[in-house]
C-alpha positions in Angstrom: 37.8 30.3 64.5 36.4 31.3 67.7 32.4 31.3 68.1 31.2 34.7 67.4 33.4 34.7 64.4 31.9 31.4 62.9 28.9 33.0 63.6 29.4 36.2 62.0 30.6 34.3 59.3 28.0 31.8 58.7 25.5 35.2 58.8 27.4 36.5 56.2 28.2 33.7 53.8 24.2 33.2 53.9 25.0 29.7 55.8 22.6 29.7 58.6 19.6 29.1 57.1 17.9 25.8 56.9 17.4 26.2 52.9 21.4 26.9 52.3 22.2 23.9 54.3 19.4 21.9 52.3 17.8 20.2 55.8 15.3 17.8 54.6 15.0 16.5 51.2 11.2 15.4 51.5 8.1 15.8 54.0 7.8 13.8 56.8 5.2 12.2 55.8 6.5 11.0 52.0 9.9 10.1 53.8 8.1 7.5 56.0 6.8 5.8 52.7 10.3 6.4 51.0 12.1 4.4 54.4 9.3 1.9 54.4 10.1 0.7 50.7 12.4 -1.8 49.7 15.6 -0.6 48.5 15.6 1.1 44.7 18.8 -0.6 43.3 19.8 0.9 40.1 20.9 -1.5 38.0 21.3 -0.5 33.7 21.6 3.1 33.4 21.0 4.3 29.2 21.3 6.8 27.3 18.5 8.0 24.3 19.7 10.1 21.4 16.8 11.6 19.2 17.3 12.2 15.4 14.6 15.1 15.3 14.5 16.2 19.1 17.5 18.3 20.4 18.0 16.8 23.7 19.1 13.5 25.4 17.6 11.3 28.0 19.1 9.2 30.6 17.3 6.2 31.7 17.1 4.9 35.1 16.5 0.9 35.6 15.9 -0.4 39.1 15.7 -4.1 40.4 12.0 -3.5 41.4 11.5 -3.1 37.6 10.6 0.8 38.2 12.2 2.9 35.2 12.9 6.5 35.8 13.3 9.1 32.6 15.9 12.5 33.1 16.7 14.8 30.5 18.7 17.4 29.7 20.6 19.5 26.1 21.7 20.5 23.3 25.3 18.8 22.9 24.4 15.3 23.1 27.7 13.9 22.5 29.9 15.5 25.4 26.4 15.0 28.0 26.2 11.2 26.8 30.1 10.7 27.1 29.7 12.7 31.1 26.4 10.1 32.0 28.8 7.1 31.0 31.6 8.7 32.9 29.5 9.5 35.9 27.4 5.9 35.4 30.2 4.7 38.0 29.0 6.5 41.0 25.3 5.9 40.6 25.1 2.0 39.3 24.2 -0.2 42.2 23.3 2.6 44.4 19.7 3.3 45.7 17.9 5.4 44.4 16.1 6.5 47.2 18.9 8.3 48.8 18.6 11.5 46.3 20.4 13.6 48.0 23.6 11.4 48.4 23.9 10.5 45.2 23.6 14.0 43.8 26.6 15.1 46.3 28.6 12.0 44.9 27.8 12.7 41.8 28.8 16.6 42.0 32.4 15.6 43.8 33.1 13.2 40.8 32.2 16.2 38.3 34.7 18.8 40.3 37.7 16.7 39.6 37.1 18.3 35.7 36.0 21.3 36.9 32.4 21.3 37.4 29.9 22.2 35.0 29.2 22.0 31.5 28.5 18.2 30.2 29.1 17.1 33.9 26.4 19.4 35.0 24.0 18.6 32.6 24.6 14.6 33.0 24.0 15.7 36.7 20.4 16.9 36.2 19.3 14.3 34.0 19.6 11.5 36.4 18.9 13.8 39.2 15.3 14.1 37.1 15.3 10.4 36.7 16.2 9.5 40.3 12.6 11.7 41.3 10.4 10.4 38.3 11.5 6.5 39.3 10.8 7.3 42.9 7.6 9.3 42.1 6.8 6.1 40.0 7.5 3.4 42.9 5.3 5.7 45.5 2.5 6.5 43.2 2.7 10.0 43.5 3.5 12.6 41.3 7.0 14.7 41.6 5.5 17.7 43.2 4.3 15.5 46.1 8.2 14.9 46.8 9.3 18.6 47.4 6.2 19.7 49.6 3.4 19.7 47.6 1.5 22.3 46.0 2.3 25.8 46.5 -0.4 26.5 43.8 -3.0 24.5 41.8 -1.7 26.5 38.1 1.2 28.4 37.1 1.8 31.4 35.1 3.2 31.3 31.6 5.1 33.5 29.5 5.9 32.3 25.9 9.8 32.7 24.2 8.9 33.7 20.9 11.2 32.6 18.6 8.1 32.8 15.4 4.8 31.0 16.1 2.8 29.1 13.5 -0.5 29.8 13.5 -2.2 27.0 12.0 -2.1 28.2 8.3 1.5 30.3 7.9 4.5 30.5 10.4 4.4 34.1 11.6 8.3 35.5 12.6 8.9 38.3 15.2 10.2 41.0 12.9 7.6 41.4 10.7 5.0 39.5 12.3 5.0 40.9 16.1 2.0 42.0 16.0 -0.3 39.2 14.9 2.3 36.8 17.3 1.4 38.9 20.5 -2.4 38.9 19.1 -2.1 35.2 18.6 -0.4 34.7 22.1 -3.0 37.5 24.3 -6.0 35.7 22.4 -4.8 31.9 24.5 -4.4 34.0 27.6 -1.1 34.2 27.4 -0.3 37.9 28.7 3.4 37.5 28.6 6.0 37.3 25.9 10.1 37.0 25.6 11.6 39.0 22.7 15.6 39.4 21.2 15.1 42.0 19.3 19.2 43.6 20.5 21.0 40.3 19.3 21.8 41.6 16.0 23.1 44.9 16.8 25.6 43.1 19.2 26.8 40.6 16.7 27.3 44.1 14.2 28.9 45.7 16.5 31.5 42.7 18.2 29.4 43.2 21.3 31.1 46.2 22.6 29.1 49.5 21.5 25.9 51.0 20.9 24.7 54.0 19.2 21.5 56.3 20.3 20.2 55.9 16.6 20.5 51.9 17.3 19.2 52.3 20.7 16.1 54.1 19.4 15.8 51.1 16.4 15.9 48.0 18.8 12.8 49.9 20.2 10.9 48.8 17.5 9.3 45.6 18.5 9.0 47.2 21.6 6.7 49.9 20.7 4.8 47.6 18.3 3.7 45.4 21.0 3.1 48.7 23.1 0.8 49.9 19.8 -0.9 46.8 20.2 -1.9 46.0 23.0 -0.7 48.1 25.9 0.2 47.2 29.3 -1.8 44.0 28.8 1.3 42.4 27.3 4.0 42.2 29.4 7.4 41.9 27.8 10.3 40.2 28.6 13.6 41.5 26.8 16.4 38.6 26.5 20.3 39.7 25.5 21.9 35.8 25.2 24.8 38.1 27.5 26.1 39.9 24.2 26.5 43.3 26.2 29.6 45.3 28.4 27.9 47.2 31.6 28.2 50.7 29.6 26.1 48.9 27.0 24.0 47.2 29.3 22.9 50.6 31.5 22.6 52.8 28.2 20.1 49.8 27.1 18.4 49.5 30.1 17.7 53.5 30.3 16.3 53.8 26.8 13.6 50.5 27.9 12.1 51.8 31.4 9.7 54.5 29.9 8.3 50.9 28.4 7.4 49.4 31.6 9.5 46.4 30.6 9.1 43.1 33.1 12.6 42.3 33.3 16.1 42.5 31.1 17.4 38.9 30.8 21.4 38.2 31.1 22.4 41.0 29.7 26.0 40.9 30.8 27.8 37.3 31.6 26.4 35.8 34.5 30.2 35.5 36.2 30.6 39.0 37.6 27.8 39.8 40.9 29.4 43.5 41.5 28.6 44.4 37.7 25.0 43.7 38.2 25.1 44.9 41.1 25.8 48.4 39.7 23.1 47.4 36.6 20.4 46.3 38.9 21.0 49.5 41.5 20.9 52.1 38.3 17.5 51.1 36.9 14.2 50.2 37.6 13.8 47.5 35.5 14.5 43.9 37.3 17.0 42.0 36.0 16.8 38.8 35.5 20.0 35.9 36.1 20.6 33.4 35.0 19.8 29.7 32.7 23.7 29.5 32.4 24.1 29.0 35.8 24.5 25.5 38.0 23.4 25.0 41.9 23.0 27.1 44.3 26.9 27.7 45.1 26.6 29.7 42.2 23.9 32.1 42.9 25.1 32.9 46.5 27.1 35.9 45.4 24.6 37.4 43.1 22.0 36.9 45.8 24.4 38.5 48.8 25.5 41.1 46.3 21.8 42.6 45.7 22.6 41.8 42.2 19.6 39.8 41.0 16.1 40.2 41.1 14.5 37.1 39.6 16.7 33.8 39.4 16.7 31.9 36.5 17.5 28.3 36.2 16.8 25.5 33.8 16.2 22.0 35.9 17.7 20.5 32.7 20.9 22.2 33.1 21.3 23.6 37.2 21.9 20.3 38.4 18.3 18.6 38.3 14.9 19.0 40.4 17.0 18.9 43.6 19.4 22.0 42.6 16.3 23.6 41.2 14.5 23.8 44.8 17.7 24.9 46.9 17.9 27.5 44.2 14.4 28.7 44.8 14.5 28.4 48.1 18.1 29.8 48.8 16.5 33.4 46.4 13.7 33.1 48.7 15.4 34.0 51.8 15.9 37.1 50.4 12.7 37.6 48.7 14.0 36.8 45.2 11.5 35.4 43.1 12.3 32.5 40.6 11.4 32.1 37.0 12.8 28.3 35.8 13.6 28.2 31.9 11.7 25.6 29.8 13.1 26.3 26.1 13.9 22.8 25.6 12.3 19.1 25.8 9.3 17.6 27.1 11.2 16.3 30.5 12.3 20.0 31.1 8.9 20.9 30.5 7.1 18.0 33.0 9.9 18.6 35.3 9.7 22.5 35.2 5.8 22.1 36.1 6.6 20.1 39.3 9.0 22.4 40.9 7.1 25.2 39.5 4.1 24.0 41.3 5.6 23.0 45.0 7.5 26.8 44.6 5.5 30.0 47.4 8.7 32.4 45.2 7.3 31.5 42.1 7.5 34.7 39.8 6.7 32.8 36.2 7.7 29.9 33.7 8.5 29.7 30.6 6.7 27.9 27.7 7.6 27.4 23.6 4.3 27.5 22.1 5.6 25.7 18.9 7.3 23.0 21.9 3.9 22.2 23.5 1.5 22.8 20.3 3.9 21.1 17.6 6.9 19.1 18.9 6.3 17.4 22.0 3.1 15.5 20.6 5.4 13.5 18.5 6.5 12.0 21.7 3.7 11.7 23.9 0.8 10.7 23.7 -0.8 13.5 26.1 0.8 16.8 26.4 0.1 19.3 29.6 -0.4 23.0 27.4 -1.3 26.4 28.9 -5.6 27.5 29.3 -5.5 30.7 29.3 -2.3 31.7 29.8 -2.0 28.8 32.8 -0.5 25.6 33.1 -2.0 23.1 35.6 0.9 20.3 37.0 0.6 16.7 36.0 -1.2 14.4 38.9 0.5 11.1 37.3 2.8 9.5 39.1 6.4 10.6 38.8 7.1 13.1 35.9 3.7 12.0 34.7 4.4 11.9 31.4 2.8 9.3 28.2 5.6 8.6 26.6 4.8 7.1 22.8 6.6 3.5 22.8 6.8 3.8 18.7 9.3 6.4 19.1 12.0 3.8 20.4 11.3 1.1 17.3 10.5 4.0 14.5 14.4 4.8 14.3 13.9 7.9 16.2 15.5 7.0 19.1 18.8 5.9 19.6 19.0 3.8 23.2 22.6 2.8 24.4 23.4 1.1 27.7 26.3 2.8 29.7 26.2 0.5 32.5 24.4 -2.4 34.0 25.2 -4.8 36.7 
């Protein structure tokens, strides 16, 4: 390939830039202290099952006695079975070199074609190699990719039913006491489903004007409520076909919607790209999808305006920020997905907080008000409609000890040296 064609090409494939090559994992300054350290030799690597909690964690041991927690969901058995299949590439490494070890660990996973469990096991210890070293340097994950980029961070909520303190409250009937109850904590931003059973009626394929005009409902309510002072998010769990998808979109702009979530499959660019050029509502794409290798073609294709990812399930903190900052070449905001434990949460903060293309994150009321208080003994919530990052080292999380002799936790080694 002579030179003006490598470089036509690299312009092209989105290759040129510093953030698609991934140049420089920390700051200078933090990657003096991480080269002045001893060596971070992992030595047990576990696994924790949870009998109430619907995600996993890997655990990170080190012969400096530093333990590092990564998490990610919801099949524990097939992500447990790809951490002890994986354990081989990361035992007795160090866990210093982050960026190594993730590229080691994403060549083991292609030889079953990558994703899936492989992924997942992927982002957990990815998460557990930065809370270890976050631990070991005193400083809390954010500190690793940059610093702040903002002292708070927006919130919307997913509303999947809220209780209230007295009764749970459900969307259906309830929508517009839950987007009271959410605007009255500041929290000016809600997710709603309200299509999903019209696609499961209808084998995903068709949809009527008189169903069009009846999956409006919760719409309007929350329009009759409150007004523009709510915005809504409108999530389709990619049950739709692109004549679906566009009649959809249509019916929603008059509502001044904030974006339409994976409404189609997340596997076809040039679809959305039609989608995303025929209305004005963004659209949003995509939790299901891993690293930034598989982004590059919606971004190039114009087919995305906000990029989704779930740190839990992208390939950890480090795929998180390449995403982020591979969108932000082209002026794509990001919007990381939080609908699942408390390390996804304290991990979702942290990149949240070092990202200048933060659009939003997500936040589970019920998560951060009900559930994750069973296992730690602080939890970070939303003020008024906020969330400030945690400023303890590492994920900076208080995890409970009881939980791991009260028979909720299930702890297996996978490897140890």
């Amino acid at each position: 390939m002579n030179d003006l064609k490598r470089r036509d090409f690299l312009k092209t494939a989105g290759l040129g830039s510093a953030a698609a090559l991934g140049a420089g994992i920390f700051p200078a300054d933090i990657q003096a202290e991480v080269d002045a350290m001893d060596p971070l030799i992992i030595n047990k690597i576990e696994t924790v099952t949870f009998k109430k909690g619907h995600w996993s964690w890997v655990r990170l041991h080190t012969n400096q006695g530093v333990m590092g927690l990564g998490e990610t969901y919801p099949l524990t058995n097939a992500q447990n079975g790809a951490v002890k299949d994986l354990a081989r590439v990361v035992i007795g490494k160090d866990a210093r070199n982050i960026e190594r070890i993730w590229r080691d660990l994403y060549g083991r996973a292609s030889y079953n074609v990558t994703g899936g469990a492989e992924m997942r096991a992927i982002s957990a210890i990815n998460i557990a190699q930065y809370d270890l070293l976050g631990k070991a340097l005193g400083v809390p994950i954010y500190r690793l990719l940059g610093g702040k980029a903002r002292d708070k961070i927006k919130v919307y909520n997913t509303t999947f039913g809220i209780h209230d303190g007295t009764k749970q409250l459900y969307n259906e009937q309830d929508i517009e006491k839950v987007c009271k109850f959410l605007y009255d904590r500041g929290v000016k931003a809600m997710k709603i489903w309200p299509y999903d059973p019209t696609a499961r009626r209808n084998t995903e394929s068709y949809i009527s004007p008189s169903e069009l005009d009846k999956n409006l409902d919760w719409v309007r309510r929350i329009r009759n409520t409150l007004g523009d002072e709510m915005e809504i998010c409108v999530e389709f769990h990619c049950h739709w076909n692109l004549p679906c998808a566009l009649r959809i979109a249509k019916s929603l702009e008059p509502y001044n919607i904030m974006w339409i979530e994976d409404i189609l499959l997340p596997d076809n660019a040039q679809a959305y790209a039609v989608l995303s050029s025929e209305t004005s509502i963004p659209c949003t794409v995509s939790e299901r999808l891993a690293t930034r290798f598989q982004f590059r073609e919606l971004l190039e294709s114009n087919a995305v305006d906000i990029a989704m990812y779930d740190t839990t399930w992208c390939g950890g903190i480090t795929s998180a920020k390449k995403i982020s900052d591979y969108a932000d070449t082209y002026y794509v905001p990001t919007a990381p997905h939080t609908y699942g434990g408390p390390i996804l949460w304290y991990s979702s903060m942290h990149v949240s907080a070092a990202l200048t293309n933060l659009w939003i994150m997500e936040s589970g009321y019920n998560f951060y008000n009900d559930l994750y208080p069973e296992y730690l003994n602080y939890v970070h919530v939303p003020v008024d409609g906020f969330v400030e990052p945690p400023e303890g080292p590492g994920l900076g999380m208080d995890v409970k000890p009881e939980i791991y002799t009260n028979g909720e936790a299930t702890v297996e080694t996978v490897a140890e040296i």
